[in-house]
C-alpha atoms as a printed R data frame, in Angstrom:
    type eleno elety resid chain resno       x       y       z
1   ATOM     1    CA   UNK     A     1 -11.588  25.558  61.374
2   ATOM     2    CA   UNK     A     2 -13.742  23.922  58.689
3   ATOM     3    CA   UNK     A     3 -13.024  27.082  56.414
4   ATOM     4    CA   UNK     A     4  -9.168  26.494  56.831
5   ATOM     5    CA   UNK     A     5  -9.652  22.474  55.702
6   ATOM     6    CA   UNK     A     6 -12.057  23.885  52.815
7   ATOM     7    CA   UNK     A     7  -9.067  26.209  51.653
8   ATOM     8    CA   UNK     A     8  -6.850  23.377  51.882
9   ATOM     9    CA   UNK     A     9  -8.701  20.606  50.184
10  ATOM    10    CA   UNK     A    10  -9.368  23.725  46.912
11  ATOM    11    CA   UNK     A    11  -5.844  24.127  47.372
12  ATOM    12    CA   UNK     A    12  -4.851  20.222  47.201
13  ATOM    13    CA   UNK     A    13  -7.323  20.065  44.389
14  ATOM    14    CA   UNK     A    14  -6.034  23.002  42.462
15  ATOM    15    CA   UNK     A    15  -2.452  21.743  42.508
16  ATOM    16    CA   UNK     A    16  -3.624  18.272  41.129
17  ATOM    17    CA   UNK     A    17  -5.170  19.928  38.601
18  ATOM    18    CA   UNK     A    18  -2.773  22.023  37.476
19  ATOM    19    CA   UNK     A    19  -0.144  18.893  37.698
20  ATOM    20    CA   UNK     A    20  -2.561  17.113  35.344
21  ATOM    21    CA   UNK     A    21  -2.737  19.814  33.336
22  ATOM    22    CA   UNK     A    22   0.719  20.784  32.468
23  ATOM    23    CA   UNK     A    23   1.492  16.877  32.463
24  ATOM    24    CA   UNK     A    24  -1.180  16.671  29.399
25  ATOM    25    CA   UNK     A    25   0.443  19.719  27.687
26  ATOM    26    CA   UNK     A    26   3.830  18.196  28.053
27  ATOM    27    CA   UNK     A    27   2.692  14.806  26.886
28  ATOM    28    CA   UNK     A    28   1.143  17.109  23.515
29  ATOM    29    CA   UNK     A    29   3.994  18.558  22.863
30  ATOM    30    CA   UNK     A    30   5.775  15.194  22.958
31  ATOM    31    CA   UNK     A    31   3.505  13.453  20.776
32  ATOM    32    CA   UNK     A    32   3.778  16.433  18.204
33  ATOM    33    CA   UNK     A    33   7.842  16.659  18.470
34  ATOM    34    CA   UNK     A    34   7.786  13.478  17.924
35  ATOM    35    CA   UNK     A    35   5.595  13.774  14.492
36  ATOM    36    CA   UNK     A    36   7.900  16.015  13.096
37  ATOM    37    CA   UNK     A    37  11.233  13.894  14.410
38  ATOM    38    CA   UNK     A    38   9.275  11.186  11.656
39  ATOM    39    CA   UNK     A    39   9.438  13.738   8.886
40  ATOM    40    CA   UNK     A    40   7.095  14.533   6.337
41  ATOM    41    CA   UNK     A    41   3.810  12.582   5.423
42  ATOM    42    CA   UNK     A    42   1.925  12.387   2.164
43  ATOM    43    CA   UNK     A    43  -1.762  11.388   1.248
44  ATOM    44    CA   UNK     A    44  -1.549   8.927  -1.791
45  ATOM    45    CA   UNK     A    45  -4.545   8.370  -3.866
46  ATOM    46    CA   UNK     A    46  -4.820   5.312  -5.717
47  ATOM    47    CA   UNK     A    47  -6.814   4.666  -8.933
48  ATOM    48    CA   UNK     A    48  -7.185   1.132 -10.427
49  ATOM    49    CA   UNK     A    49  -8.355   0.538 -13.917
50  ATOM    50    CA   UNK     A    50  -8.161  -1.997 -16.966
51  ATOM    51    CA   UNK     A    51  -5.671  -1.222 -19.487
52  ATOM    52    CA   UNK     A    52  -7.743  -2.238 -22.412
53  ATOM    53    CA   UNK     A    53 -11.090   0.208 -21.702
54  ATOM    54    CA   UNK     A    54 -10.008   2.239 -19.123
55  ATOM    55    CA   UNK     A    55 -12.830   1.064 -17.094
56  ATOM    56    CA   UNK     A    56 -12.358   1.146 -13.107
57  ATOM    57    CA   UNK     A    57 -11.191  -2.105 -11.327
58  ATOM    58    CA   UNK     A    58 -13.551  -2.794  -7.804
59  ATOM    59    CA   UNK     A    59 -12.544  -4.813  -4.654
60  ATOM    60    CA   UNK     A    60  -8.687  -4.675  -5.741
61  ATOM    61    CA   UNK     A    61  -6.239  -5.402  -3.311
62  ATOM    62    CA   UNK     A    62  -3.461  -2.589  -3.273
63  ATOM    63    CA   UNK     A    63  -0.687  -3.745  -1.049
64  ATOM    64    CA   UNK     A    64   1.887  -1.250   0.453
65  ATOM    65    CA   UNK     A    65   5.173  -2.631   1.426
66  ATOM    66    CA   UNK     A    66   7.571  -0.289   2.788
67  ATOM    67    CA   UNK     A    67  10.798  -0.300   1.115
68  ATOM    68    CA   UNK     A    68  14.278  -0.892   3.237
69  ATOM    69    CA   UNK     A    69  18.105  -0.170   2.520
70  ATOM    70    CA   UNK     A    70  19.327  -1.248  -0.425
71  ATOM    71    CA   UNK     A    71  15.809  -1.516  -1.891
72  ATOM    72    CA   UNK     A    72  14.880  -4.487   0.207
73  ATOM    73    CA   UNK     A    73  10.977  -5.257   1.509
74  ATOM    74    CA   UNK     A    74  10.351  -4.177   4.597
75  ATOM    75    CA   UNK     A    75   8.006  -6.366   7.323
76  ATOM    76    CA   UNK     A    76   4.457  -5.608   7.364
77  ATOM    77    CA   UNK     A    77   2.362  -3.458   4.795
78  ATOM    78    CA   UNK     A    78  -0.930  -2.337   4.519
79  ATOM    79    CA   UNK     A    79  -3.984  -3.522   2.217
80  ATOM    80    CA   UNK     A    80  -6.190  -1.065   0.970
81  ATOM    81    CA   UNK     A    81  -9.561  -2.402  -1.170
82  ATOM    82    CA   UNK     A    82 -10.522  -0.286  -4.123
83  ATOM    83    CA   UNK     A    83 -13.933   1.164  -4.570
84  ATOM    84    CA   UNK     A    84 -16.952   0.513  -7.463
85  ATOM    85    CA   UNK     A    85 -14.849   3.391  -8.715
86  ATOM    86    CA   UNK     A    86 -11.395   1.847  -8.505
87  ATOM    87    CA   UNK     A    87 -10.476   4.433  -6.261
88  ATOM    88    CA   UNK     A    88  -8.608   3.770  -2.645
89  ATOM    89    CA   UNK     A    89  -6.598   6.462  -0.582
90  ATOM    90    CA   UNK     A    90  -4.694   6.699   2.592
91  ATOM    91    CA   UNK     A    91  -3.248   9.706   4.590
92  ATOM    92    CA   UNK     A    92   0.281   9.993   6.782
93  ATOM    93    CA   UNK     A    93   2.583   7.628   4.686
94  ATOM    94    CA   UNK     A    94   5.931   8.671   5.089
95  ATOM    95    CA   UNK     A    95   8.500  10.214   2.637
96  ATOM    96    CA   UNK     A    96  10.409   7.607   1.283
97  ATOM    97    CA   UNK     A    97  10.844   4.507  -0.927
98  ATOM    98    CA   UNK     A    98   7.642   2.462  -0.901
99  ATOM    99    CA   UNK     A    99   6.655  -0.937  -2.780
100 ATOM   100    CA   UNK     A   100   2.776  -1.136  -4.399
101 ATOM   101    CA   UNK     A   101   1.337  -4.234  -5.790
102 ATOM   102    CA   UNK     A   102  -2.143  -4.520  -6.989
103 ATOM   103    CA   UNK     A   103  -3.489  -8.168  -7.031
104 ATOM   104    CA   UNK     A   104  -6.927  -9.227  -8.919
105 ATOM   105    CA   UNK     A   105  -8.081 -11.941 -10.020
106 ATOM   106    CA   UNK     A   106  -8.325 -12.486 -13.524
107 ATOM   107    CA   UNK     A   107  -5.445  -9.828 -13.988
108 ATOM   108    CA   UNK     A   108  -1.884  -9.368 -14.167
109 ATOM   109    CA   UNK     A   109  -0.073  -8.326 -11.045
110 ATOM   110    CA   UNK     A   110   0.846  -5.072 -11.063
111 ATOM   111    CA   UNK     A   111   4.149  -3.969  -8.894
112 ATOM   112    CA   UNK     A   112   6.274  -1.626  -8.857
113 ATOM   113    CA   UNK     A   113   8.709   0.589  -6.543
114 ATOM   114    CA   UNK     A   114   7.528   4.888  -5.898
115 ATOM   115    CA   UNK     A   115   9.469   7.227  -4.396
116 ATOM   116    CA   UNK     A   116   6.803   9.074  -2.137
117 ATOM   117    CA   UNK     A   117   8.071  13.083  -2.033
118 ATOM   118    CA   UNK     A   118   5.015  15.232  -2.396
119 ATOM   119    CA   UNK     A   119   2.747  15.890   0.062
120 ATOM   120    CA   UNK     A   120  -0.194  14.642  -2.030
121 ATOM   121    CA   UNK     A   121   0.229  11.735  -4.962
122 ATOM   122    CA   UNK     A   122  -2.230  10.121  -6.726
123 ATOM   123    CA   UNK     A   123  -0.925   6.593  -8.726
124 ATOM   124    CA   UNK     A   124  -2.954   5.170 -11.885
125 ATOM   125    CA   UNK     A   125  -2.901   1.413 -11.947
126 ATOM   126    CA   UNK     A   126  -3.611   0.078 -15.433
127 ATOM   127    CA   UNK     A   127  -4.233  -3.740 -15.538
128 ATOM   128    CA   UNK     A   128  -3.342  -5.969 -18.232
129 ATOM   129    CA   UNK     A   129  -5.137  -9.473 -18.732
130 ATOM   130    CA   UNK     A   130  -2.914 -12.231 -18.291
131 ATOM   131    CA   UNK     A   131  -0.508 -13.263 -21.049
132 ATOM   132    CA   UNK     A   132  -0.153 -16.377 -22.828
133 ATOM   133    CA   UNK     A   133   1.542 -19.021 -20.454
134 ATOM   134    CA   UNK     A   134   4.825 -20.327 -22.028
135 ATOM   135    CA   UNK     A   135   6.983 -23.435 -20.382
136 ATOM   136    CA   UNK     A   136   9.787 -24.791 -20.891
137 ATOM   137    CA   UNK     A   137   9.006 -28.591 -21.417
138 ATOM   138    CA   UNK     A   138   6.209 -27.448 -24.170
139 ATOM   139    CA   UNK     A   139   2.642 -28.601 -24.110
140 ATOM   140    CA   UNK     A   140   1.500 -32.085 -24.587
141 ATOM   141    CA   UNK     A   141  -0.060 -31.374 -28.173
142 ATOM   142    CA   UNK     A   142   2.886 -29.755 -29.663
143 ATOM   143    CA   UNK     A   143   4.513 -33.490 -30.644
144 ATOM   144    CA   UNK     A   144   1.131 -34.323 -32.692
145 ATOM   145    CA   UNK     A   145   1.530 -30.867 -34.226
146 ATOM   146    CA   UNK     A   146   5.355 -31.199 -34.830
147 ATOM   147    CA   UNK     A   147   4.658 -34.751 -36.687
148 ATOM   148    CA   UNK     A   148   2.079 -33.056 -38.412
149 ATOM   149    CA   UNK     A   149   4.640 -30.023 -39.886
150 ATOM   150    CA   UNK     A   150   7.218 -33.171 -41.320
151 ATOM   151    CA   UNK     A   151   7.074 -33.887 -44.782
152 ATOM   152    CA   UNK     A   152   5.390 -36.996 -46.202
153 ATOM   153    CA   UNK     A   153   8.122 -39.734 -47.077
154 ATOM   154    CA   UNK     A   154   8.379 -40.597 -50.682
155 ATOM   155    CA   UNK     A   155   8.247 -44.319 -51.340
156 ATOM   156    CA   UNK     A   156  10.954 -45.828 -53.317
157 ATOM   157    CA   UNK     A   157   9.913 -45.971 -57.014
């Protein structure tokens, strides 16, 4: 009697196992069908530097937006930091439009719109030091300076 109950219980177990089993499998398969229902993914390789000396750019900030219809920004993105090298990478970003901005202090903002199609990319940021600031109500010395530019007046003779 206690062999029969034995049989059963490796039996009972077997079964559970093999449920498991093909429910794990199924679940794979899933997972991976579902990979491929996403399309294809690229690596991009990212390489910061200053525009001037060509010298890498460390600790900047490379945001990835993802890009919407009609070339709006999507919600969300991704930050990636830059290396003593200037060098950042990521791996599974899909096909597609995508938005990249690199922020630094002391630097111009970079940004600009890539279409991702290649299973591997690298980008080459070059940074430009900021511009001259221009407004449009003018700086508080440039009256002195204007005054200065008139001509003398002639007195009467």
């Amino acid at each position: 009697m206690r062999d029969e109950f034995r049989i059963a219980a490796m039996k009972k177990s077997f079964l559970m196992l093999s449920v498991v089993a093909i429910l794990l499998g199924v679940g794979m398969i899933g997972t991976a069908g579902a990979q491929n229902e996403e399309g294809p993914m690229s690596d991009l390789r990212f390489v910061v530097v200053k525009d001037y000396n060509g010298k890498p750019v460390r600790n900047a900030a490379v945001v990835l937006h993802p890009v919407g219809k009609k070339g709006k920004q999507s919600r969300g993105g991704l930050e990636l930091k830059t290396d003593n090298e200037g060098r950042t990478s990521i791996d599974g970003i899909p096909y597609g439009p995508l938005r990249v901005q690199v922020l630094v202090p002391g630097f111009q903002t970079f940004g600009e719109d890539y279409q991702i199609d290649k299973p591997e990319l690298e980008i080459t940021v070059k940074l430009k030091r900021p511009g001259e600031q221009y407004s449009v109500y003018g700086n508080p010395g440039d009256a002195k300076k204007a005054d200065d530019k008139k001509p003398a007046e002639q007195k009467p003779q």
